[in-house]
BAKOL-437176 format. One record per residue (C-alpha): x, y, z. Coordinates in steps of 0.5 Angstrom, whole numbers, plus 500, padded with zeros to 3 digits. Example, Ala and Ser with C-alpha at 12.3 -4.5 7.8 and 13.67 -1.06 7.14 Angstrom:
! residues 2
X_Y_Z
525_491_516
527_498_514
This chain:
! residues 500
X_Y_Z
543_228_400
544_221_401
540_217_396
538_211_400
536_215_406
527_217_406
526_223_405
521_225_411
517_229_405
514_229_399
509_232_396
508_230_389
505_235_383
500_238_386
494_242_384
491_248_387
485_251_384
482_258_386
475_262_383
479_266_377
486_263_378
491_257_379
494_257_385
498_251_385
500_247_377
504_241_379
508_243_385
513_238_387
517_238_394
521_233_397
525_234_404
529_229_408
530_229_415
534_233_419
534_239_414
533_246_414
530_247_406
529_254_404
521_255_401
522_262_396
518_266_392
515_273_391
509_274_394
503_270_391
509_264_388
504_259_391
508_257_397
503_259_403
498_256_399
503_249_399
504_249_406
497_251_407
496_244_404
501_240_408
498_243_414
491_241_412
488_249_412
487_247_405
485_241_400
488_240_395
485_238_388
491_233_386
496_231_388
500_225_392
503_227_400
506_222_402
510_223_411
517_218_411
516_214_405
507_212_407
503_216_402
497_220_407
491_225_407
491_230_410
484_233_411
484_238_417
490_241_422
488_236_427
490_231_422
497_233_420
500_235_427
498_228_428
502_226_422
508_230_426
507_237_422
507_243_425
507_251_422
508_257_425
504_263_420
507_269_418
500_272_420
500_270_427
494_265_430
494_266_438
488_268_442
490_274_445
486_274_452
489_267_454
496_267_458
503_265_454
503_257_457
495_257_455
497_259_448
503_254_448
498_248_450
491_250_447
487_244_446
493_240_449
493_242_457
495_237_462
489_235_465
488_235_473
486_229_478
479_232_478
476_230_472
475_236_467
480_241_470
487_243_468
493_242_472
495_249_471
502_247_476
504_243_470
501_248_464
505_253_467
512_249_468
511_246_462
509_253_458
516_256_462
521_250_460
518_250_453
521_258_453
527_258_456
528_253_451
528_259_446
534_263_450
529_268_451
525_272_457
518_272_458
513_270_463
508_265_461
502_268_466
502_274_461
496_275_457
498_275_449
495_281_448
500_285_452
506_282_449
510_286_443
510_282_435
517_280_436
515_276_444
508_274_440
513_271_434
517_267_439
509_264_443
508_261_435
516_258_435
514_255_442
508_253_440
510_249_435
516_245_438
512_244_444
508_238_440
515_234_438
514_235_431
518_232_425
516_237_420
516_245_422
514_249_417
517_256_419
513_262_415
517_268_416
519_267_422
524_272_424
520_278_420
519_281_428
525_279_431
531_283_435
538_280_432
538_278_439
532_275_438
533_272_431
540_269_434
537_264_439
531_262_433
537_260_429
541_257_435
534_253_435
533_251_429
540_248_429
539_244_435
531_241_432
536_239_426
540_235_430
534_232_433
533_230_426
527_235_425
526_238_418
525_245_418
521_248_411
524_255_411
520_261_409
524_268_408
525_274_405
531_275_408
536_272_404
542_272_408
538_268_413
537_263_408
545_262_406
547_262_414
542_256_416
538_253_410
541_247_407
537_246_400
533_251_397
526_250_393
524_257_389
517_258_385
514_263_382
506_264_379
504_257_383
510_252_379
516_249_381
522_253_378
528_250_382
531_245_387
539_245_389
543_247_395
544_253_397
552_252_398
555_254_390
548_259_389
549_266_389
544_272_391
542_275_384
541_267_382
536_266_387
532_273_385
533_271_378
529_264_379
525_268_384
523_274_379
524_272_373
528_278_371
534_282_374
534_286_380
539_292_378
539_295_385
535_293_391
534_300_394
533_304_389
534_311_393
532_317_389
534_324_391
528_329_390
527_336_393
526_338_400
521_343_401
518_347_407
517_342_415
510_338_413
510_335_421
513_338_427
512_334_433
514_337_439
515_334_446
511_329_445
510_325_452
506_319_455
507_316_461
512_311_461
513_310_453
515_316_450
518_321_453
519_328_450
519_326_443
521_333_438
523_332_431
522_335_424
519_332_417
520_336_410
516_335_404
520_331_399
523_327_405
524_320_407
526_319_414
528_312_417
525_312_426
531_307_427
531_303_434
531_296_437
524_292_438
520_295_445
524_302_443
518_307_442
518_307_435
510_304_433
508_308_439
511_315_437
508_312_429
501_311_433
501_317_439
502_321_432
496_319_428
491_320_434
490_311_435
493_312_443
493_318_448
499_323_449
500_326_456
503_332_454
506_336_447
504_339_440
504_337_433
504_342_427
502_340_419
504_345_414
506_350_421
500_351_424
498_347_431
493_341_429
489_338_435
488_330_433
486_326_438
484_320_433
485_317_427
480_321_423
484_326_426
489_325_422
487_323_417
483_331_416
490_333_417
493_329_412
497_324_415
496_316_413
499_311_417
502_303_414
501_300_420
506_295_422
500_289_423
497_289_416
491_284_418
490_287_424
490_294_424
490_295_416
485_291_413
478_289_415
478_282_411
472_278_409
471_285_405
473_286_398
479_290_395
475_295_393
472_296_399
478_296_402
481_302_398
477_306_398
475_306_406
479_313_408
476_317_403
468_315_402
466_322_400
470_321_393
466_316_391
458_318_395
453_322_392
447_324_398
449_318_401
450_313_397
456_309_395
457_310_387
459_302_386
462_304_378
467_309_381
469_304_387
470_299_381
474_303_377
479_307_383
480_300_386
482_297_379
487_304_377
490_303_384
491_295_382
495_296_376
499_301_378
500_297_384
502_291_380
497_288_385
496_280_384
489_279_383
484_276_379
478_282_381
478_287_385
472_285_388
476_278_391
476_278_399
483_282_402
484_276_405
485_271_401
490_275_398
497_274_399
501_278_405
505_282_400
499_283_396
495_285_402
499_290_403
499_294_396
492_295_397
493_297_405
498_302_401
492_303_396
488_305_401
493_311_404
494_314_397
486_314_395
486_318_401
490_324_399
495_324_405
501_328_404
504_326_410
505_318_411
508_313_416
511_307_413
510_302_420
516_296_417
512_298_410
516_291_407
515_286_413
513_280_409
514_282_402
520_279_397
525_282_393
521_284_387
515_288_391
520_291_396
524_294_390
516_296_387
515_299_394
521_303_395
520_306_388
513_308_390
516_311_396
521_315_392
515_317_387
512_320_393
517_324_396
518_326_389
511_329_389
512_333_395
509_327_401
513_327_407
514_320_409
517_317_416
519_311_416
519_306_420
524_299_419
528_293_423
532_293_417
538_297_418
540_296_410
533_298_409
534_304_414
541_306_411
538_306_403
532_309_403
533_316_409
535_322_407
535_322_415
535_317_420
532_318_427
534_313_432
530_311_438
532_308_446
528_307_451
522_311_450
527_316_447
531_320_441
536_317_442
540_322_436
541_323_429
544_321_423
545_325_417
545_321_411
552_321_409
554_320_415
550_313_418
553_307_418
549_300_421
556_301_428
553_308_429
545_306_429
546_301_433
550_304_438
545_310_439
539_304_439
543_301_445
543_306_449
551_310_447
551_317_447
């Protein structure tokens, strides 16, 4: 970077002290305009807490920030979107029963001719260029809700270029996104560049780093590890800057026994979703349920653990025919499911860690009808040293925890309860190298044990590596099957995309 130009950020030494742990010791970050700079770590390496800072959710204790070369305090969001600064969460900030437009302009609506009314001729064109920007479909009169994560995503990326910033941060951005999707989120970010907007660049995708970002910052446990240009660096750098240690393998799969059908779903239809679902799951079995966004996938995983209503079809656990028409349903049966919205449907969030844990199996823990608070302690401590899970008590509210860490315990919660089928709804969405690798591990110790597990992922490598089998699903459908041995990424996408 040149060395007379101003950087457009510079946040100097940073501090950022919570109960029990410092999230931030002496960060220091400096962006110039016009560049994409990649933000990595593990999960809980401090990068959400830093930009958190800059975007004026959060104090920090102390510190210099200074926008375009002028030293600024940032005490509230209101504040840093006034200083230009922008950010879009990994976790989604959007009001669900408001219309696409309405969310895109919240607090900014054009105003009408009559005092306190909002023009929403305006609202809507406005809302409507800002999306077609984005090279995407979408009507800006529907209601977030009834919107899939990927379409929500691009509300958020829409949402931040609407205000002609010239900082965005970009905190997993494409976790949700079809490639065609990810395609004109990438053919954005070059556009915003050329403008000379700066864009923080936060992913677990590597690949993604290397194709668009120009430098990379990498921290690990709340400290500046290394800062330099991604050109020259290679994949195993950056991890072993991410983690300390070397990754061997990223998808460690194991073989392990296949038994007897645990799952038989047969013919499962809802009207204008599913149609005619059939398929097996063995114990000791990892299957993928591969497809495009809008395929079906998430709805088969719910229709499966009784969260949405079916029309028509059976399904059997262990042979034996079992009604479920709710989750507690399934959980009787055994069957768990890792939603893909962790906070949303995972978790209940202002609660602690060990409430959270041991939500799916309150019996083991009850004695009469009360709570024993010695034994929810200790079974929420076993499960966060086996799961590695970063925190400094099991009594710390699950949503001050990181994303990766969040979803540890959601994984926590489906072990205490005993279930020996488990759907994995994107099990690794959100979550860097290091805990990916502790996750697949953990999925291979499970198969190994006799669980059956149906996995759901957007990441066809994932796909590929983890599958002993791989369903893929079109349109509502099952649109074929592929062996291990013989499923390439060329074939799932073909079948995805609706080829025979």
């Amino acid at each position: 970077m040149a060395e007379n130009i101003t950087p457009a950020l510079q946040m100097r030494n940073i501090t950022k002290q919570f109960p029990g742990v410092r999230a931030l010791d002496g960060v220091s970050l400096e962006v110039m305009p016009g560049e994409v700079h990649a933000l990595l770590g593990e999960n809980g390496a401090g990068k959400s807490t830093l930009m958190k800072i800059l975007a004026g959710a959060q104090p920090l204790d102390t510190g210099e920030i200074l926008i375009h070369g002028q030293t600024v305090h940032i005490d509230s969001p209101q504040k840093a979107m006034s200083l230009g600064i922008s950010i879009i969460y990994q976790e989604f900030n959007l009001a669900p029963s408001l219309s696409v437009a309405e969310n895109i302009f919240l607090g900014r609506e054009p105003r009408s001719i009559i005092p306190g009314m909002i023009d929403f001729k305006t609202l809507y064109r406005n809302a409507q260029e800002q999306i077609d920007r984005l090279r995407v479909r979408m009507d800006v009169h529907t209601p977030v809700a009834q919107l899939s994560v990927a379409q929500q995503q691009m509300v958020e990326v829409a949402k931040a270029t609407s205000r002609k910033s010239s900082i965005i941060i970009m905190d997993e951005p494409s976790a949700p996104l079809t490639d065609h999707e990810l395609e004109a989120l990438f053919d954005l970010i070059k556009r915003l560049k050329n403008e000379g907007v700066s864009i923080i660049y936060i992913s677990h995708r590597l690949e993604e780093v290397f194709e668009i970002c120009d430098r990379v910052t990498i921290m690990r446990d709340g400290r500046h590890i290394y800062t330099g240009e991604v050109e020259g660096l290679t994949r195993d750098e950056i991890v072993r800057y991410m983690v300390g240690r070397e990754l061997t393998e990223a998808i460690p799969k194991e073989t392990a026994p296949i038994g007897q059908p645990a799952l038989t779903v047969e013919g499962i239809t809802r009207k204008g979703v599913l149609h005619n679902i059939s398929f097996e799951l063995k114990h000791g079995e990892i299957v993928g349920l591969a497809g495009l966004v809008g395929s079906g996938r998430t709805e088969t995983a719910r229709a499966i653990f009784g969260a949405d209503p079916i029309d028509s079809g059976s399904i059997k656990v262990d042979g034996s025919t079992v009604r479920i028409r709710s989750p507690r349903d399934a959980i009787k049966n055994g069957i768990g499911l890792v939603t893909e919205d962790r906070k949303a449907q995972g978790l209940v969030l202002p609660m602690p860690i060990k409430q959270n844990t041991t939500l799916t199996n309150l019996p083991l823990i009850s004695r009469l009808g009360f709570l024993k608070m010695g034994k929810e302690r200790k079974v929420a401590e076993q499960y966060r040293t086996s799961l590695n899970i970063k925190t400094p008590s099991v009594e710390q509210a699950v949503k001050n925890l990181s994303g990766g860490n969040q979803q540890k315990v959601v994984l926590s919660k489906w072990l205490y309860s005993g279930s020996r089928i488990l759907i994995f709804d994107e099990p690794t969405r959100g979550i860097d190298v290091g805990a990916k690798s502790e996750i697949y591990k953990l999925m291979n110790s499970l198969a190994a044990e006799g669980c059956a597990i149906l996995m759901i992922s957007s990441e066809l490598p994932e796909i590929l590596g983890m599958s002993d089998r791989i369903l893929v699903m079109h349109e509502g459908s099952l649109a074929g099957e592929l062996s291990r041995e013989e499923a390439t990424q060329e074939k799932i996408m073909h079948l995805a995309t609706g080829g025979e």
